[in-house]
N, CA and C of each residue as an Amber inpcrd file, in Angstrom:
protein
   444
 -59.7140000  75.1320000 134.9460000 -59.6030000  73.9360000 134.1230000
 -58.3430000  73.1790000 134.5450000 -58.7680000  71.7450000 134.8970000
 -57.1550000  70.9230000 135.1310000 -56.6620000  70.1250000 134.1040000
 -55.5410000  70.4260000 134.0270000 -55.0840000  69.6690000 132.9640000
 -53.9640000  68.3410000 133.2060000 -54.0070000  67.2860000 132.3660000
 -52.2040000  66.5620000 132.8650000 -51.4790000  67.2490000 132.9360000
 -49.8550000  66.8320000 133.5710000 -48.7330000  67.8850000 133.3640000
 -48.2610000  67.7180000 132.2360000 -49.0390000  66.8120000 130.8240000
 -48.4230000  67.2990000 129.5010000 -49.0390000  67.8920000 128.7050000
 -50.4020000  68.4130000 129.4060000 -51.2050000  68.6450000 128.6660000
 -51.0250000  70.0900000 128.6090000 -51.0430000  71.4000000 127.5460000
 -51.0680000  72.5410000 127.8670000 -51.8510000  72.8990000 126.9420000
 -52.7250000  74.4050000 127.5880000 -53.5570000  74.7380000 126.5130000
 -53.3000000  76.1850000 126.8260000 -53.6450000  77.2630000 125.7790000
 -52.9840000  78.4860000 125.1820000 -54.2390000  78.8640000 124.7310000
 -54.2590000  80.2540000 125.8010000 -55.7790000  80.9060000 125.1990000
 -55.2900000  82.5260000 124.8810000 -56.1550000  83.1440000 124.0890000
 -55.9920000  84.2350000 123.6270000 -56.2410000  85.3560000 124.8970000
 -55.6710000  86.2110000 125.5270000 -56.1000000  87.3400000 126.4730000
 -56.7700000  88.5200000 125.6220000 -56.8340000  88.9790000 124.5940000
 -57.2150000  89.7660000 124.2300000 -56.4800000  90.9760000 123.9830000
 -55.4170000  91.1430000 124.7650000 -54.1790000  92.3060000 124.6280000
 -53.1090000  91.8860000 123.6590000 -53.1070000  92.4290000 122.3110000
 -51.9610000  92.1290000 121.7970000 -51.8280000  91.3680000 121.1890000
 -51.0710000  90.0620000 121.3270000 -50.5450000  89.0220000 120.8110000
 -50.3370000  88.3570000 122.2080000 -50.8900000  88.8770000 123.0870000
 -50.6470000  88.1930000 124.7470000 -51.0530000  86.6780000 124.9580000
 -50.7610000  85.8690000 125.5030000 -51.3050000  84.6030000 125.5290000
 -51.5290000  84.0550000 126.8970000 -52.4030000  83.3200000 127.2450000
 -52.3040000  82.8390000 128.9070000 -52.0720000  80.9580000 128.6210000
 -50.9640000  80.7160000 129.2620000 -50.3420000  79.3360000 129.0550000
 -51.3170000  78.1450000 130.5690000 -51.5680000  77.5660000 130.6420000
 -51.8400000  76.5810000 131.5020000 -51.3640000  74.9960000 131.6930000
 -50.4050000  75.0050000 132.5010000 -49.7660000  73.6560000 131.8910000
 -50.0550000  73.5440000 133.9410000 -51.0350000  72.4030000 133.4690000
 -51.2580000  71.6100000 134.7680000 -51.7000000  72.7920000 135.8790000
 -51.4160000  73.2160000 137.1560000 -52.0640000  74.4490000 137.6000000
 -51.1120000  75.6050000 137.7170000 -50.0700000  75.4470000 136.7900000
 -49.1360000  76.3690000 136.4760000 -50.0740000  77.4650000 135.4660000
 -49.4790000  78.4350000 135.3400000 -50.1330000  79.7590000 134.5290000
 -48.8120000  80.7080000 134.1840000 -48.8800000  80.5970000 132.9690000
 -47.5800000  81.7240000 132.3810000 -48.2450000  82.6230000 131.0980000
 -47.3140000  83.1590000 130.7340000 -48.0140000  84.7410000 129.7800000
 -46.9940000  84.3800000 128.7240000 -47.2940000  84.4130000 127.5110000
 -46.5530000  84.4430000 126.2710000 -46.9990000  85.6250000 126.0110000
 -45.8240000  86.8720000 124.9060000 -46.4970000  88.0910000 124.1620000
 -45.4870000  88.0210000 123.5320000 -45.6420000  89.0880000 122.2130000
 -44.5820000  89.7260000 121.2080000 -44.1560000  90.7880000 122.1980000
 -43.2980000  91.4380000 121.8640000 -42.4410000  92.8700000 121.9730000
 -43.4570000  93.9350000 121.2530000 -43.4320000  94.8000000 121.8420000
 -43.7960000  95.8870000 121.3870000 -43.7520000  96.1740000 119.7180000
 -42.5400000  96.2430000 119.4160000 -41.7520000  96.5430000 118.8000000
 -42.5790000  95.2360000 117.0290000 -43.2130000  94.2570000 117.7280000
 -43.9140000  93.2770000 116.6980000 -45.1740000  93.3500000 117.1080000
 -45.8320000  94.5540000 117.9790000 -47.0580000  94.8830000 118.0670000
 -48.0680000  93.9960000 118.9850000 -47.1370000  93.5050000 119.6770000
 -47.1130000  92.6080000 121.2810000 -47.7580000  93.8400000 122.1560000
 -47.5780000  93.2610000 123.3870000 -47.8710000  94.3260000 124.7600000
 -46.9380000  94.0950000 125.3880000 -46.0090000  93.1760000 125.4370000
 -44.3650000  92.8050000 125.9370000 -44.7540000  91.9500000 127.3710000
 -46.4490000  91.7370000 127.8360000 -46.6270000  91.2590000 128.8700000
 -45.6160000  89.4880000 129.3960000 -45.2180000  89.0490000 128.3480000
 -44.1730000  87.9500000 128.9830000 -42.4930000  87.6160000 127.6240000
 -42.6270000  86.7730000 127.8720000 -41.1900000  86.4230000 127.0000000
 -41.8460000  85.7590000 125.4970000 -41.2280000  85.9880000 124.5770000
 -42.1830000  85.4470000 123.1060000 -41.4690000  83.8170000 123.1700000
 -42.8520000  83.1620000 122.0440000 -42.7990000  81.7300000 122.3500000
 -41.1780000  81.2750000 122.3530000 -39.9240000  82.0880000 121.2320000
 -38.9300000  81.5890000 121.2420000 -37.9790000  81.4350000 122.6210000
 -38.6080000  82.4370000 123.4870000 -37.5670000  82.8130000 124.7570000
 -38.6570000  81.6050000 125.8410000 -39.7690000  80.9390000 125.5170000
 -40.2460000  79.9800000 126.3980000 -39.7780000  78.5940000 125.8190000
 -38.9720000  78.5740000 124.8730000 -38.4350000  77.9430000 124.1500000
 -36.8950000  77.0740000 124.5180000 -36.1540000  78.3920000 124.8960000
 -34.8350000  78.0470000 125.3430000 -34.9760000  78.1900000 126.7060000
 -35.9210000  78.4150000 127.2010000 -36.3200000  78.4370000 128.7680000
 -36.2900000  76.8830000 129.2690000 -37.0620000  76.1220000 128.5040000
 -37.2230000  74.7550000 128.4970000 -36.5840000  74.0250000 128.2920000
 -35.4410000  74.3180000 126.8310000 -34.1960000  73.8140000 127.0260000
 -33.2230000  73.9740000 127.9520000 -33.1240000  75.2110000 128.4430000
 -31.7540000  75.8330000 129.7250000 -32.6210000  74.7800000 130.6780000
 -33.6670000  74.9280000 131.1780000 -34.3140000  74.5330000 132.5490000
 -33.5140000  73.2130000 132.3880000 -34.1560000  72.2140000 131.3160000
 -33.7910000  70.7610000 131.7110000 -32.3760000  70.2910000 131.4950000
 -31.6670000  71.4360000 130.5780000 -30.0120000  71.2940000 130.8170000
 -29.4970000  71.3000000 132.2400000 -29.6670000  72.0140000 132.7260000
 -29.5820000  72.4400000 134.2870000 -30.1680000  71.5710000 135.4570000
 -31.5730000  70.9900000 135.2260000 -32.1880000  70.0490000 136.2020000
 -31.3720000  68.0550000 136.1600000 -30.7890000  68.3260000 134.1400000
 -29.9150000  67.0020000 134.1140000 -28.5570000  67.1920000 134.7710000
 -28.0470000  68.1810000 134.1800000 -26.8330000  67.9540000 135.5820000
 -26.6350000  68.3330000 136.8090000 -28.1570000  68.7580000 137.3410000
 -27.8370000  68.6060000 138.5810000 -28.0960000  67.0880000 138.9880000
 -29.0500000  66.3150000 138.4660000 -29.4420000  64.7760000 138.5230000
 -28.2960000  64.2340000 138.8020000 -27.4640000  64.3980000 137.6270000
 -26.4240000  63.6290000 137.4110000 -25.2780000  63.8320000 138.1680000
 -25.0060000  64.9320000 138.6760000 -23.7550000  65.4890000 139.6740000
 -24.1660000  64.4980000 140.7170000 -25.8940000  64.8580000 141.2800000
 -26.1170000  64.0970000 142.7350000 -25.6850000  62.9180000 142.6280000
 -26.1330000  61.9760000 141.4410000 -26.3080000  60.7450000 141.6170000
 -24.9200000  60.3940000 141.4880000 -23.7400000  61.1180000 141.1540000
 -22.3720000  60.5460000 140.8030000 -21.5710000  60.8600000 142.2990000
 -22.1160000  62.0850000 143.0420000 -21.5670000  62.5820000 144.2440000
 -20.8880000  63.1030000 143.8850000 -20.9420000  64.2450000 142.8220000
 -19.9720000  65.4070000 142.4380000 -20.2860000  66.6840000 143.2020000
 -19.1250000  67.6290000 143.5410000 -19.5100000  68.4640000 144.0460000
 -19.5650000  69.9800000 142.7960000 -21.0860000  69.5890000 142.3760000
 -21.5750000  70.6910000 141.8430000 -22.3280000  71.4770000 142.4710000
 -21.9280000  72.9460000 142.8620000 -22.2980000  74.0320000 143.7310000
 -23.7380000  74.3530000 142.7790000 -23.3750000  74.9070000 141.1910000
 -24.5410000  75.6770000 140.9230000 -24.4650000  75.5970000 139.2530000
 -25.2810000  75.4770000 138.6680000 -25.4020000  75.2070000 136.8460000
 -26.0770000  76.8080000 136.7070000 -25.2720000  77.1460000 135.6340000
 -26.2920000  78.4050000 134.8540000 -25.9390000  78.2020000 133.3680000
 -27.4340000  78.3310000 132.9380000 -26.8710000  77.9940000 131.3980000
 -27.5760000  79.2770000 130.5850000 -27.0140000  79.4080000 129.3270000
 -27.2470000  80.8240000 128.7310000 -27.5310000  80.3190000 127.3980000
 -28.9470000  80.8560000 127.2540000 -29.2270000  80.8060000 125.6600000
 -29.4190000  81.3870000 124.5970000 -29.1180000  81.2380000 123.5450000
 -29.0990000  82.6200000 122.5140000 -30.1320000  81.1930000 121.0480000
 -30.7280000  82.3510000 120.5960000 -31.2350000  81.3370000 118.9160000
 -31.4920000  82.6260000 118.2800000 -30.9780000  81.7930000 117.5110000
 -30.7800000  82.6130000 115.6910000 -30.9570000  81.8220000 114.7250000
 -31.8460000  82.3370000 113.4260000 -31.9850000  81.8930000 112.4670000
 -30.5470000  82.5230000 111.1510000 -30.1040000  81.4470000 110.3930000
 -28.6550000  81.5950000 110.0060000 -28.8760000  80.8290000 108.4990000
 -28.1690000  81.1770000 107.6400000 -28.8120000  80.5750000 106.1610000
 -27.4960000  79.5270000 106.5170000 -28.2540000  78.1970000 105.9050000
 -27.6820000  76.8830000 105.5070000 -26.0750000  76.8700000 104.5490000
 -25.5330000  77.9880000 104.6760000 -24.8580000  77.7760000 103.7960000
 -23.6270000  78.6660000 104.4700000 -23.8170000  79.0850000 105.5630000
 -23.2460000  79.9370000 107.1170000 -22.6760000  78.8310000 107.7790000
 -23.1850000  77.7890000 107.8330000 -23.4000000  76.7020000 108.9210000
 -22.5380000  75.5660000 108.2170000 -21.1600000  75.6180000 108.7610000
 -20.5720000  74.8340000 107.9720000 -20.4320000  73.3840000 108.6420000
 -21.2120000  72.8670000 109.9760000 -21.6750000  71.4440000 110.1160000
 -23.3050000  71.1400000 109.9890000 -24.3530000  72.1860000 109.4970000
 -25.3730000  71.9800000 108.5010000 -25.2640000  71.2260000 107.2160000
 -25.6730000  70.2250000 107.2340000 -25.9620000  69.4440000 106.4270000
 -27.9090000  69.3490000 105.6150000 -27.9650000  70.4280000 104.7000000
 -28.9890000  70.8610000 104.0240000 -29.0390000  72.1470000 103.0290000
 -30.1080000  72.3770000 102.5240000 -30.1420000  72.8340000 101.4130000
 -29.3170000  74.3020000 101.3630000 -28.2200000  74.5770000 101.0070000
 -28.6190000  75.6210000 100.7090000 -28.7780000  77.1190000 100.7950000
 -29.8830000  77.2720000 100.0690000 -30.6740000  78.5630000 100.1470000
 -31.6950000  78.1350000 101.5540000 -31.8280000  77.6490000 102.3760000
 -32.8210000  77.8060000 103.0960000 -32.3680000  78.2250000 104.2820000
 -32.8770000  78.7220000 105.6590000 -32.3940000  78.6580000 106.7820000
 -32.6940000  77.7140000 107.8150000 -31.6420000  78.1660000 108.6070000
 -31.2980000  76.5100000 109.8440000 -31.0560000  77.6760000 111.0760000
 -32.1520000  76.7690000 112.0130000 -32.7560000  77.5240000 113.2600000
 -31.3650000  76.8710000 114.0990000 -30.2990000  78.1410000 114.8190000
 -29.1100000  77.4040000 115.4700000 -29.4700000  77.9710000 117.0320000
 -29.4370000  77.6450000 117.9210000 -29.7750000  77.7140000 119.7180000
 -28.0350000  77.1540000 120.2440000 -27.5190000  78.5130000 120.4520000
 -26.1230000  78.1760000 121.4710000 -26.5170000  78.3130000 122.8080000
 -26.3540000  77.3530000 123.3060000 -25.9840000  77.3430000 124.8310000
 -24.8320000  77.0990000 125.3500000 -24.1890000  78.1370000 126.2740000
 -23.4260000  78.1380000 127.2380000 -23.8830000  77.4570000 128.4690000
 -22.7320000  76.8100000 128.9770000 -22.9420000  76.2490000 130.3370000
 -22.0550000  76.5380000 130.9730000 -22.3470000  76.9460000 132.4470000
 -21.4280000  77.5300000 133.2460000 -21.4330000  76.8080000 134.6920000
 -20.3990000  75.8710000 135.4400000 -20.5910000  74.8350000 136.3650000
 -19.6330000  75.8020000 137.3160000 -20.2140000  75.7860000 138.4760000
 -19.6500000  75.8820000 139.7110000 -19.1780000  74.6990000 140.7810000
 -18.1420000  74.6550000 141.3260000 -18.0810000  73.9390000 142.4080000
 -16.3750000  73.2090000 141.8770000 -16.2080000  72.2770000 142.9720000
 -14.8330000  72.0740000 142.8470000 -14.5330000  70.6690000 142.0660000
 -15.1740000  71.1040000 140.4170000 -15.1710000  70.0050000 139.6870000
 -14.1950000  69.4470000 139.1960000 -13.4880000  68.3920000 138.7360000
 -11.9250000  68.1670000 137.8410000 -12.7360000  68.0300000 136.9940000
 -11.2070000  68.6910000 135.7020000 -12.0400000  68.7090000 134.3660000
 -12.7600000  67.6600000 133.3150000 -12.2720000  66.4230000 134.0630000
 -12.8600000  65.3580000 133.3070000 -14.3210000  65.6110000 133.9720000
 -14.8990000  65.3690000 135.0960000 -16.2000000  65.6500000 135.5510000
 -16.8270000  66.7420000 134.7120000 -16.1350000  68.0700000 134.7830000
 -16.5020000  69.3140000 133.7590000 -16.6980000  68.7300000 132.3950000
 -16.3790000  68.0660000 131.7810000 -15.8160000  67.6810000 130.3190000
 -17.0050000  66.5560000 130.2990000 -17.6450000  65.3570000 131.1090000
 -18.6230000  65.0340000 131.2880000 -19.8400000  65.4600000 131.3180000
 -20.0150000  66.1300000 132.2440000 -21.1260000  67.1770000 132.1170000
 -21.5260000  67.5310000 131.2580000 -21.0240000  68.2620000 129.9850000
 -20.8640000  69.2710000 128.8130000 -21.7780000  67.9980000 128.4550000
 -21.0210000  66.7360000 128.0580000 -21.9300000  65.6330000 127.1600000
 -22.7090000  65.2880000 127.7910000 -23.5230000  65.1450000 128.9680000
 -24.6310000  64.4050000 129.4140000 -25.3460000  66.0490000 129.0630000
 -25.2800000  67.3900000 128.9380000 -25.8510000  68.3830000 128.3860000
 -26.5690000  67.9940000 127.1740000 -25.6460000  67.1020000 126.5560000
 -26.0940000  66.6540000 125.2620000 -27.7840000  66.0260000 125.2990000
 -28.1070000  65.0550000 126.5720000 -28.5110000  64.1100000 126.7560000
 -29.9350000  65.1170000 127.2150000 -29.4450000  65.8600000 127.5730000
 -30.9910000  66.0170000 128.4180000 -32.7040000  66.1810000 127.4620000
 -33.1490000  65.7260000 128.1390000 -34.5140000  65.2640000 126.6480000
 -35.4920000  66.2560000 126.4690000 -35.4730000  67.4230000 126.5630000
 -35.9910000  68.4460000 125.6990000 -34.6630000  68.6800000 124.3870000
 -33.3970000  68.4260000 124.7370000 -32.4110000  68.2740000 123.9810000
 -32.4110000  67.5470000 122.4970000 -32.3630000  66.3670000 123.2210000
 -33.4240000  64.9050000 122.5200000 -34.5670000  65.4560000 121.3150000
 -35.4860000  65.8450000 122.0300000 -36.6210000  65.9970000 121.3130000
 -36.9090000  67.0440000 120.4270000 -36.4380000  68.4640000 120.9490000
 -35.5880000  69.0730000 119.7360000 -34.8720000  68.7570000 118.4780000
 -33.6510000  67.2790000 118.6270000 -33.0430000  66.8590000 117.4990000
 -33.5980000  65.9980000 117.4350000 -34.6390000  65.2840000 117.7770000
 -35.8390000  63.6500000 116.9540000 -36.2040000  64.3240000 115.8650000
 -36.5410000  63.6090000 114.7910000 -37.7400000  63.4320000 114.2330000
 -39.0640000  63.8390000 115.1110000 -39.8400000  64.8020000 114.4410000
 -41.3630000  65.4860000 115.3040000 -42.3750000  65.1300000 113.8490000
 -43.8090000  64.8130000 114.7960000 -45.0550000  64.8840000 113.9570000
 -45.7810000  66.0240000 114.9860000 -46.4420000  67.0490000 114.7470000
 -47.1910000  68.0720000 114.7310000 -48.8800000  67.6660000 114.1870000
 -49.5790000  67.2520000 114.7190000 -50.8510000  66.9890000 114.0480000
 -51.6390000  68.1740000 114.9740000 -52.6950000  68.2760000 113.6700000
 -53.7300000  69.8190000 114.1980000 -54.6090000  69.6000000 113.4670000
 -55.3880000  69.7310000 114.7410000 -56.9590000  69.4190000 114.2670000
 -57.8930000  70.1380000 114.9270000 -58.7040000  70.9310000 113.8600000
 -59.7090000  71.9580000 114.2190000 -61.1190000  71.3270000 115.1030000
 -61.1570000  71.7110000 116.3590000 -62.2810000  71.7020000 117.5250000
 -63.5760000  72.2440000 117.5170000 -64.3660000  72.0940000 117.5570000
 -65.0780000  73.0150000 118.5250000 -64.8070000  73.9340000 120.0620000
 -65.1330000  74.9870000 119.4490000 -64.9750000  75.6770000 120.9120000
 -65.8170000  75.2490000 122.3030000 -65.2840000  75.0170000 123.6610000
 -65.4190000  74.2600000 124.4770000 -66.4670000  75.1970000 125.2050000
């Protein structure tokens, strides 16, 4: 099946909680952990999650190094998410008793940057648009199909 490259569709494998991803003629494996009664066959949706965020943190400043003629050797960025009650989170602005989904990323720049370039970077990190679209406003619409 071909799809656009925004189009992705997520079918059940039958093992687990295993999933087979198809985004355009790419093919990846979503599962739980064992441990949530997964088969552990890939990374769970949260770790394809910050995958997507690290990736396009990393693909924007390398954009942006080229296009400025910085000498950036190599980007690695490190992600962690945790769910943290609203009331932990002392630049959360919300209720409360509820919890607030927090994703730290580290960024780690190689090459023979001055720190204003370094100190740049960090904020065009800001910029990169899985970044973006994470902190927009989202509509989610779902609507039940027929099977194809």
């Amino acid at each position: 099946m071909s799809q656009s490259p925004r189009e992705v569709v997520v079918t059940e494998t039958g093992a687990g909680f295993a999933q087979r991803i198809e985004i355009g003629r790419h093919v990846l494996t979503t599962d739980e952990p064992e441990s949530a009664g997964g088969t552990d066959t890939g990374p769970d949706p949260y770790g394809l999650l910050l995958a997507a965020l690290g990736a396009c943190t990393s693909m924007t400043l390398r954009m942006y190094a080229k296009r400025k003629g910085w000498p950036l050797e190599s980007v690695s960025v490190r992600l962690r998410h945790e769910k943290i009650h609203a009331r932990d989170c002392a630049e959360c602005e919300t209720n409360e008793n509820s919890r607030v989904d927090r994703i730290t990323r580290e960024v780690s720049l190689s090459g023979s940057l001055s720190d204003e370039q370094r100190t740049r970077l960090v904020e065009i990190a800001e910029r990169c648009p899985v970044h973006r679209t994470l902190l927009s406003p989202k509509q989610i619409l779902t609507r039940l199909v027929s099977p194809a």
